[in-house]
C-alpha positions in Angstrom: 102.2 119.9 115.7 98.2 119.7 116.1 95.7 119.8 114.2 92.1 120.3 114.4 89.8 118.9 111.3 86.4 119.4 110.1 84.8 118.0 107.4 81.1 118.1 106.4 79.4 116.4 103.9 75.8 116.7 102.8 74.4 114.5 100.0 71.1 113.1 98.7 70.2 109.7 97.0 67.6 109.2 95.4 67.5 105.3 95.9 69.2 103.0 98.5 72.7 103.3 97.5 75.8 101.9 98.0 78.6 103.8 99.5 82.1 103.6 100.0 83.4 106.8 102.5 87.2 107.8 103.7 87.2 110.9 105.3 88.7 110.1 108.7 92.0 110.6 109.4 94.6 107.2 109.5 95.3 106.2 112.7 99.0 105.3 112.1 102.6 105.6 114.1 103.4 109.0 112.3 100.2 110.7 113.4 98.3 110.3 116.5 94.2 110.9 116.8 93.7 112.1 119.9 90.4 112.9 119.6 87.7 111.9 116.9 84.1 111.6 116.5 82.4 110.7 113.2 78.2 111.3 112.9 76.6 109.3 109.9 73.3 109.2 109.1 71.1 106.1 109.6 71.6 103.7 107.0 70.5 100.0 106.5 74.3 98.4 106.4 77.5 99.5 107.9 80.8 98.1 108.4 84.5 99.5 108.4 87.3 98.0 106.2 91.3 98.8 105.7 92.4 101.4 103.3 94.8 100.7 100.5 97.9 99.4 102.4 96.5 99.2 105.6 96.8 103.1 106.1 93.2 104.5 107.1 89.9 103.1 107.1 87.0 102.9 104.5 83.1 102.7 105.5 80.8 100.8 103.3 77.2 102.0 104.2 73.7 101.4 102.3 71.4 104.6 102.8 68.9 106.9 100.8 67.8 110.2 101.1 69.4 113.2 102.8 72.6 112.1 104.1 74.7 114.3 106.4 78.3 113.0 106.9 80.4 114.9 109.9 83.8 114.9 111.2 85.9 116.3 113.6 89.4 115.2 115.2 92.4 116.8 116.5 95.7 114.8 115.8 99.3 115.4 116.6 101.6 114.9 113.8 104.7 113.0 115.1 106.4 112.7 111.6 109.7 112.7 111.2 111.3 116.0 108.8 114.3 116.0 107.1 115.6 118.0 104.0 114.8 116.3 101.1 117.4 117.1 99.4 119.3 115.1 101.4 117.7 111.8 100.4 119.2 109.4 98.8 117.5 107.6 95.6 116.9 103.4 96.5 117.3 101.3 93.9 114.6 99.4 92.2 116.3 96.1 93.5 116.7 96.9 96.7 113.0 98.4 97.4 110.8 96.7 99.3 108.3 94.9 98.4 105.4 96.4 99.2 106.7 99.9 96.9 107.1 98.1 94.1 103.4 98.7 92.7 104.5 102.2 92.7 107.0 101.8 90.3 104.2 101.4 87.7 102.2 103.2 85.7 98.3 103.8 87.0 94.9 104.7 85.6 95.9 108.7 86.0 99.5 108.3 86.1 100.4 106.8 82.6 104.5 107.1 83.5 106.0 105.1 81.0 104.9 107.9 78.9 107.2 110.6 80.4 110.5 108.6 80.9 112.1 110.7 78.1 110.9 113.9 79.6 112.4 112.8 82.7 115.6 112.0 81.6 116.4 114.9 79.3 115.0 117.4 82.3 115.8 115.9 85.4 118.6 113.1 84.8 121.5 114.6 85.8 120.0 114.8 89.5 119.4 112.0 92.0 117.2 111.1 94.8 115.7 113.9 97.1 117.6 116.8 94.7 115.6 114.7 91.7 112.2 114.9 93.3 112.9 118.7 94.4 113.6 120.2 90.7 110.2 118.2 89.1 108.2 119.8 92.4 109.6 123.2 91.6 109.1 122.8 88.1 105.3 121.9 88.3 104.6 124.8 90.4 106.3 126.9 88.4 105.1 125.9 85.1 101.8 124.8 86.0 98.2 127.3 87.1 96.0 126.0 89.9 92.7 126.6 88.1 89.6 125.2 90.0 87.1 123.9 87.7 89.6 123.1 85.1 89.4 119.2 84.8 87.0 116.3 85.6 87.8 113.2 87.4 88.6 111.6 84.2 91.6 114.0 83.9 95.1 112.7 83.3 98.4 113.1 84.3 99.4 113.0 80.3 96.4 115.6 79.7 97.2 118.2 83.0 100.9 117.7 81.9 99.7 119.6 77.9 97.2 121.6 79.8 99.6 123.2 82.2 96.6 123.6 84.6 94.7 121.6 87.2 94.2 121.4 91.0 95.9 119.6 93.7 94.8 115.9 92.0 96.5 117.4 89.0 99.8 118.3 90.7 99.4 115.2 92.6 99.2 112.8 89.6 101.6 114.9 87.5 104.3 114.5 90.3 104.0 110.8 90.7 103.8 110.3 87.2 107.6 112.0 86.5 109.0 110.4 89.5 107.9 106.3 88.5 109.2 107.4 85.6 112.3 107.9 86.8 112.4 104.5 88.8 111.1 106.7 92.1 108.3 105.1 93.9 105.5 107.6 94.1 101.9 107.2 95.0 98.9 109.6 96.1 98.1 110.9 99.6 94.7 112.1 100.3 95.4 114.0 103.7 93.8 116.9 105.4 96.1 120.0 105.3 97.2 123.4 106.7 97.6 126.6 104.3 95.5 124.8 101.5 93.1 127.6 99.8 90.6 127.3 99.2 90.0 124.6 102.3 89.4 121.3 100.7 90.2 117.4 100.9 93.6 117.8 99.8 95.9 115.9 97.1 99.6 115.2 97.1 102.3 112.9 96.2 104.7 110.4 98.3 107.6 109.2 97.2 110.1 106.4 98.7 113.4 107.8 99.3 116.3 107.1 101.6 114.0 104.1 102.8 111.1 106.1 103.6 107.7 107.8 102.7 107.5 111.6 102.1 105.3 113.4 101.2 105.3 115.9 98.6 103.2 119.0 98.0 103.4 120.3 93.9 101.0 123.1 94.8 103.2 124.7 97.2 100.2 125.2 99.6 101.2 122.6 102.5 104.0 121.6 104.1 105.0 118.0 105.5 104.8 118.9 108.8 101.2 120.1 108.4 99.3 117.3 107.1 97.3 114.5 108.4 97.4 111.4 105.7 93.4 110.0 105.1 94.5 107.4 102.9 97.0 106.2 100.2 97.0 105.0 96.7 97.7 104.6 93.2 96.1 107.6 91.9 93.3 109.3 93.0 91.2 106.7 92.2 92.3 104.5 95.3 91.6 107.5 97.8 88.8 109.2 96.9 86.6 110.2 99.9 83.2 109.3 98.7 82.3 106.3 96.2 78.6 106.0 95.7 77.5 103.1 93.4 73.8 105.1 92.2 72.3 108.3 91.6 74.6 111.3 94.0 73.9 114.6 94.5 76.1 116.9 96.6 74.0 119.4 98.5 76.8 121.0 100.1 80.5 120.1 101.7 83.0 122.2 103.6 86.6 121.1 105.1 88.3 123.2 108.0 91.8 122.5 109.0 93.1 124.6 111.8 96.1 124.4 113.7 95.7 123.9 117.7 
């Protein structure tokens, strides 16, 4: 599948500021950019630097005033789909090292506080079946409200809420499954079918020796979406970082497929 992306940023600082951007999509094995272009606005320092894991790239720039940030790509998504049902759980011993951070709990993800939620709701399932029955359950339990939390909003406070948007799902769903010994982070990608059109949140999880990526919202499918980044929590991917005074002007996100 292809996909064409469009993302538009328009912000104003008052005073030369620091700022740390991710907006492009990762140039990795399971999706392919064929095409990309990226307009920023002049700016006294710029350099790029890897994303978390090595998957996507960040942009440090130092700029003031109006500041117009635009991109546009089309990528094929070469990503391998299977039913996740079908995956098998790894266990903790036999993970590689590089998952293992995801076993833990995060800044927005405070899983040690949900194992025994976990293990009276979902224990008697395993692996992909496991991960299946806490998706379903958070959409069907949970509102997508937009404007109903901040970006100090917990997993732990969405979870007695019952309401949120797609960071909310997304933290909520790796929160249950490190809680039950799952590796789970957060995907920032660019996505079909999400509405309103939006830099999008979901979760991965490491089963049957691989990534996948899970949607709690329902909107996107696998299949659909281009990863920007990876992290912890939100707080790892989040598409602008600006160390000063920020004001969004405007921003808009179109996701189309070719």
């Amino acid at each position: 599948m292809k996909i064409h992306i469009h993302s538009r940023l328009d912000y104003y600082f008052e005073q030369p500021t620091d700022i740390l951007l991710q907006i492009e999509a990762a140039i990795i094995p399971e999706q392919a950019v064929e095409k990309a272009h990226i307009a920023l606005p002049n700016c006294a320092h710029f350099a790029r630097v890897g994303g978390h894991n090595d998957i996507g790239e960040r942009i440090w720039l130092r700029a003031e005033g109006q500041c117009i940030f635009d991109y546009e790509s089309t990528v094929r998504i070469d990503r391998i789909l299977g039913n996740l049902g079908d995956l098998e759980y790894v266990p903790p011993h036999q993970l590689p090292g590089e998952t293992v951070e995801y076993l833990w709990p995060s800044r927005y993800c405070p899983s040690d506080q949900f194992q025994s939620f976990v293990e009276a709701d979902f224990g008697s399932l395993q692996g992909g079946a496991k991960i299946i029955a806490m998706r379903d359950w958070i959409k069907d339990c949970f509102s997508y409200v937009p404007g109903s939390s901040s970006s100090d909003t917990t997993a732990l406070e969405t979870f007695v809420k019952r309401e949120g948007v797609c960071r909310d799902y997304a933290h909520v769903m790796v929160t249950l499954a490190r809680a039950a010994a799952i590796p789970a982070r957060v995907a920032a990608v660019y996505a079909l079918g999400v509405e309103p059109q939006d830099f999008h949140a979901v979760a991965e999880v490491f089963l049957g020796g691989q990534w996948h990526l899970v949607d709690a919202t329902g909107m996107a499918e696998e299949g659909g979406m281009a990863k920007i980044g990876v992290g912890r929590d939100a707080a790892d991917v989040s598409f602008l970082t600006a160390y000063g005074f920020a004001q969004m002007n405007a921003q808009s996100v179109e996701v189309t497929p070719v």
